[in-house]
DOLUM-404782 format. One record per residue (C-alpha): residue in one letter; y, x, z. Coordinates in steps of 0.25 Angstrom, whole numbers, padded with zeros to 4 digits, always signed. Layout:
BEGIN
AYXZ ...
# end
This chain:
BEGIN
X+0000+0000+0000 X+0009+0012+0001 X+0008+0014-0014 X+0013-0003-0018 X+0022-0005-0029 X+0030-0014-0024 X+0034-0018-0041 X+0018-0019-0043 X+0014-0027-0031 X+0026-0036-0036 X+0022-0038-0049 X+0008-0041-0045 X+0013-0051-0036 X+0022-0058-0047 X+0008-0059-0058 X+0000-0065-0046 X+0011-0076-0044 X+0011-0076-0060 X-0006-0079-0062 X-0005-0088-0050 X+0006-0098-0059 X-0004-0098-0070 X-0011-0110-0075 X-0025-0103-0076 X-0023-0099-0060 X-0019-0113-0055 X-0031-0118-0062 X-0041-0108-0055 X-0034-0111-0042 X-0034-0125-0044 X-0049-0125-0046 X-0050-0117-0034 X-0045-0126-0027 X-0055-0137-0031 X-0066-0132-0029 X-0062-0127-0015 X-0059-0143-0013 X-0072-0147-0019 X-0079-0136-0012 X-0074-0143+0000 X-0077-0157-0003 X-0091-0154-0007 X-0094-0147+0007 X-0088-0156+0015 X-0099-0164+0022 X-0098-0180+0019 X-0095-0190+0029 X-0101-0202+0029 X-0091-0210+0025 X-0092-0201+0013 X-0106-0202+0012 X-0105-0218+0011 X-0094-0216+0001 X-0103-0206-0007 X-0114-0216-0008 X-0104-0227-0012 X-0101-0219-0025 X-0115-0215-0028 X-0119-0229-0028 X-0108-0231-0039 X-0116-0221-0049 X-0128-0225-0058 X-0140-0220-0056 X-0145-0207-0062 X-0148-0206-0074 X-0162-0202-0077 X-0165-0188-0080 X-0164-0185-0096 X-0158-0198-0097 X-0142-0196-0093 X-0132-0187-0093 X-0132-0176-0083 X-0118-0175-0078 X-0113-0162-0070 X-0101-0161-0064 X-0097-0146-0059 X-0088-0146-0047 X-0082-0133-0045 X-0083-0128-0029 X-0076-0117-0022 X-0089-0109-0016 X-0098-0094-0014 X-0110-0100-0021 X-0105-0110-0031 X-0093-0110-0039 X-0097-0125-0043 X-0106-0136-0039 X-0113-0146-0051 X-0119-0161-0048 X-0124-0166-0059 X-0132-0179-0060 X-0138-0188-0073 X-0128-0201-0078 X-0131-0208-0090 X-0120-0209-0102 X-0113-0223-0098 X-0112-0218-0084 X-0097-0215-0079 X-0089-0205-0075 X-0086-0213-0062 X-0100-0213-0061 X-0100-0196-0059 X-0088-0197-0052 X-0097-0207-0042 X-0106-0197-0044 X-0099-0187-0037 X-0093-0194-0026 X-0107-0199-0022 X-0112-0186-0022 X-0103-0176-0018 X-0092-0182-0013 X-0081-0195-0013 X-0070-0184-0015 X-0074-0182-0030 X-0072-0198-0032 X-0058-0197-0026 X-0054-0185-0032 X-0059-0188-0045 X-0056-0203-0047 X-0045-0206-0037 X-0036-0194-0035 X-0040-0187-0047 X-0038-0174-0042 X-0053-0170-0048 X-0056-0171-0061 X-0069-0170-0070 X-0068-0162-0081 X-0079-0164-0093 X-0085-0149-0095 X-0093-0154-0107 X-0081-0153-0116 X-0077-0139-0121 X-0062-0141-0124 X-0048-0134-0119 X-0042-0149-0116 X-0045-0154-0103 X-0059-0159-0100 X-0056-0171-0088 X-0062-0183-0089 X-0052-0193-0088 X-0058-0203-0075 X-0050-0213-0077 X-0062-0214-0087 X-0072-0213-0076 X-0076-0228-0081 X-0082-0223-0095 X-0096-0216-0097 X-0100-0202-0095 X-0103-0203-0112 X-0088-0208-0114 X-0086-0195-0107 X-0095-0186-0115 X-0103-0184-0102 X-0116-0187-0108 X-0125-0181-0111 X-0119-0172-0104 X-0108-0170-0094 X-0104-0158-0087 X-0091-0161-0079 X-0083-0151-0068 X-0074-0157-0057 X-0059-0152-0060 X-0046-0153-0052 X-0038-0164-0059 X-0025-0153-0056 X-0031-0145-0067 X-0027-0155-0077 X-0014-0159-0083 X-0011-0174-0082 X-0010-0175-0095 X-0023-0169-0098 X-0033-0181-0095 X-0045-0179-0105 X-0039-0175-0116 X-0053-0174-0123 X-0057-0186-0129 X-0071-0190-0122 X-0084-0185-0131 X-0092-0198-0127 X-0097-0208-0136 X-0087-0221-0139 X-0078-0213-0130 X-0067-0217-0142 X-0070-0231-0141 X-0060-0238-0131 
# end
């Protein structure tokens, strides 16, 4: 420390502050921050109010489609720990099945947070990983009423939970849905 350049030390100073302004630096910090929050949520023990709650949305979600039958729908949800860097659920739904009913899905089984957060609040988002495109791939829920096929989830459907803040407001689905009759209104 005797040896510091004061001018140095400054300048290094001044292109952390600069990297820390960037858009591709808020992104990895706001992700971050999500998946210490989900990390959190998915180790908190439930209550049993939660557990009642859980049930109730369970009992909204159709039966499991057989196997080779439906569409197996995974949904990767990023989580801030040593051994995992993300957790996948996955489970079978057939094509005229819904997004609410994987959003059900999700609340019954991990959690009543991910129903708030993705239905009410809309601070989550789910992002359809199946596209291969440089536009923003969230599904729109206020389309959570039409058909995992209307969202070019079947047969297949590989989908990651998302912060809603990484998104601009104008941005709602700007693809156009890859599902059959998804043109027909």
């Amino acid at each position: 420390m005797r040896h510091l350049d004061p001018t140095l030390l400054q300048w290094a100073l001044t292109c952390l502050e600069r990297t820390k302004q960037t858009p591709e630096y808020q992104h990895a910090k706001t992700e971050l921050e999500f998946a210490k929050q989900l990390h959190q949520h998915l180790r908190a023990f439930p209550s049993e109010d939660e557990l009642a709650l859980r049930s109730v949305l369970l009992s909204y979600v159709p039966l499991e489609a057989s196997e080779g039958r439906g569409t197996l729908i995974h949904v990767t949800i990023p989580t801030f720990s040593q051994q995992q860097q993300s957790r996948i659920v996955q489970r079978r739904f057939d094509a005229d099945d819904t997004l609410l009913d994987v959003i059900h899905w999700l609340g019954g089984t991990l959690g009543t947070v991910f129903v708030a957060n993705l239905l009410e609040t809309h601070e989550w988002s789910l992002v359809d990983r199946n596209r291969i495109s440089t536009n923003n791939n969230r599904l729109p829920l206020d389309y959570s009423k039409r058909t995992l096929q209307y969202h070019g989830l079947w047969p297949s459907g590989k989908l990651l939970l998302s912060p809603s803040s990484l998104f601009q407001e104008d941005d709602e689905c700007t693809g156009e849905s890859r599902g059959l009759a998804s043109r027909i209104l």
